[in-house]
C-alpha positions in Angstrom: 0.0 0.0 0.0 3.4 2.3 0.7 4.2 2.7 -2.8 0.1 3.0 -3.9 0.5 6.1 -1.5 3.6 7.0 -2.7 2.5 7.4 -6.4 -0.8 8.8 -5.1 1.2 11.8 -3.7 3.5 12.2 -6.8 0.3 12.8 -9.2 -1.0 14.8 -6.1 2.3 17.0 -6.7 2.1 17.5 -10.2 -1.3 19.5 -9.2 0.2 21.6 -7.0 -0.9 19.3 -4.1 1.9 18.8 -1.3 1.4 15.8 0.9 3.0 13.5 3.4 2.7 9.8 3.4 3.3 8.2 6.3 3.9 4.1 6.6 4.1 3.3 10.7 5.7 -0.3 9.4 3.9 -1.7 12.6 0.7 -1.2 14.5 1.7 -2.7 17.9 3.8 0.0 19.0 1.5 2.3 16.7 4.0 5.5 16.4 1.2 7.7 16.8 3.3 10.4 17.6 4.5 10.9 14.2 0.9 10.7 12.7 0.1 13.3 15.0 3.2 15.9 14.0 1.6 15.1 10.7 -2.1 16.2 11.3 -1.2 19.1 13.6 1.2 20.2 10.2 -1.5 19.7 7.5 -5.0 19.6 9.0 -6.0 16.8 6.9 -6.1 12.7 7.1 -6.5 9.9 4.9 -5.6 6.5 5.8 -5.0 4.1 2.9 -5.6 0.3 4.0 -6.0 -3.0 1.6 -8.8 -4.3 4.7 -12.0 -3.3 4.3 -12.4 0.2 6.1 -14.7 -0.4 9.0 -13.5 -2.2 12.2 -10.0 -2.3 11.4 -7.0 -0.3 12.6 -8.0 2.6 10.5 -10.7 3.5 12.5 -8.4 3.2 15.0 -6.5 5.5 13.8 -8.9 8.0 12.7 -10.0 7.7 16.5 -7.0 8.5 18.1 -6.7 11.9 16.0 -10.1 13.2 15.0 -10.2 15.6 18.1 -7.2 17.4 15.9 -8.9 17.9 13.0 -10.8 20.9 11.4 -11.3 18.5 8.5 -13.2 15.2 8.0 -10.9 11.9 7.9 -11.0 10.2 5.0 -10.3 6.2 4.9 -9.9 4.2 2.2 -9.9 0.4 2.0 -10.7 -2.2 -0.6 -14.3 -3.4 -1.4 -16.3 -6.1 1.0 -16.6 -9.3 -0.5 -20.5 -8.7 0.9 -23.4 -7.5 -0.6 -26.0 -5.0 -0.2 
């Protein structure tokens, strides 16, 4: 997903639209710190996940730092297998 973000951000930059792309590498210690710098720097969120994007660590995530935020979070996962 690191270099899906990664190339995300470099067509992101060719608009005129800097970014940061973190990739914490591990979730158990979650360096939250450093997602935090982040969001206090640029106001914004998106976390980029191949789960699906409900009950997983990007809730999490967007948990731990909404209170930061002037901005919605945005989460993006891949498609449930289920129907509606």
């Amino acid at each position: 997903m690191a270099g899906e973000a990664l190339a995300a951000a470099e067509a992101l930059a060719a608009e005129g639209i800097e970014v940061e792309v973190i990739d914490p590498r591990t979730l158990l210690p979650l360096d939250l710190e450093t997602i935090l710098a982040s969001v206090r720097r640029t106001n914004r969120l998106v976390v980029a996940y191949e789960a699906v994007p409900h009950c997983g660590f990007g809730a999490a995530i967007a948990a731990a730092v909404q209170h930061d935020l002037d901005a919605p979070i945005e989460r993006v996962g891949r498609r449930s297998n289920r129907s509606r």
